[in-house]
N, C-alpha and C positions, 0 to 999 in steps of 0.2 A: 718330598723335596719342598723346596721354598719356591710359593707362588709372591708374587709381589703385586699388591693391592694397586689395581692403576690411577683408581679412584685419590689414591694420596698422593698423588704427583701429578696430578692434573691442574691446570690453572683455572679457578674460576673467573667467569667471563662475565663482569657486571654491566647491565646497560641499561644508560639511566634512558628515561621515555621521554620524549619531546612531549613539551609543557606548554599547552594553551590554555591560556586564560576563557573561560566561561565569559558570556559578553553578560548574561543574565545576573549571573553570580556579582560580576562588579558593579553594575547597575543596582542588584538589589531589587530586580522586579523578575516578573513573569509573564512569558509570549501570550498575545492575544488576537484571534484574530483579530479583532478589529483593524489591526495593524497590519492589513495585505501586503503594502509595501515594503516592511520590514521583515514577514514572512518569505515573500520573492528569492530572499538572497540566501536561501536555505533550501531552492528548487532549481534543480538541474536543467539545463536546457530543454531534454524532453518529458519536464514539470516532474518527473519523480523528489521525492523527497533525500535530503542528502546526508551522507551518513555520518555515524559522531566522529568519525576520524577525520575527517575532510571539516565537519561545519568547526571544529572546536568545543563545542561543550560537552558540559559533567552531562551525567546518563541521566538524573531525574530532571533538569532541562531540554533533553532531548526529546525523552517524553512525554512531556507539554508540550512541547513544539508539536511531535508530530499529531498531537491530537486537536490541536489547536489549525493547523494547516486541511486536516479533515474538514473541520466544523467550515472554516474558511471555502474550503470546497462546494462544501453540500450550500452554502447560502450567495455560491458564484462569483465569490471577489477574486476565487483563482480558477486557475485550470484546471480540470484535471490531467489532461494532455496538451501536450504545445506542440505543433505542427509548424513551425517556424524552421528545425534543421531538414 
């Protein structure tokens, strides 16, 4: 008998991905600690680091960041835990 392929009558379902701009990429630099404060806004309330969906950036500025947020660490300009919430 005749089976019928579902595969060809099926609608493909395209979804385009929500599109953030890299803040690094349009700047044309790269995170340092030195720059604690502009690190901060890339650490979650309870200081963990936040993730590439949430912060916006491309993957090889993410991680710079987070290695950068490290270095920041280990020489005390951040937290490692925040006890505030």
């Amino acid at each position: 008998m005749f089976t019928k392929n579902k595969k060809k009558f099926q609608k493909k379902i395209v979804r385009m991905p929500n599109k953030k701009d890299c803040v690094y990429c349009n700047k044309k630099t790269l995170p340092s600690f030195k720059e604690a404060e502009s690190l901060r806004k890339y650490l979650s309330i309870r200081g963990k680091i936040v993730s590439r969906d949430r912060s916006g950036l491309c993957a090889k500025h993410q991680r710079v960041l987070a290695t950068e947020i490290k270095r920041a660490r280990t020489l005390m300009l951040l937290p490692y835990v925040s006890y505030e919430a």
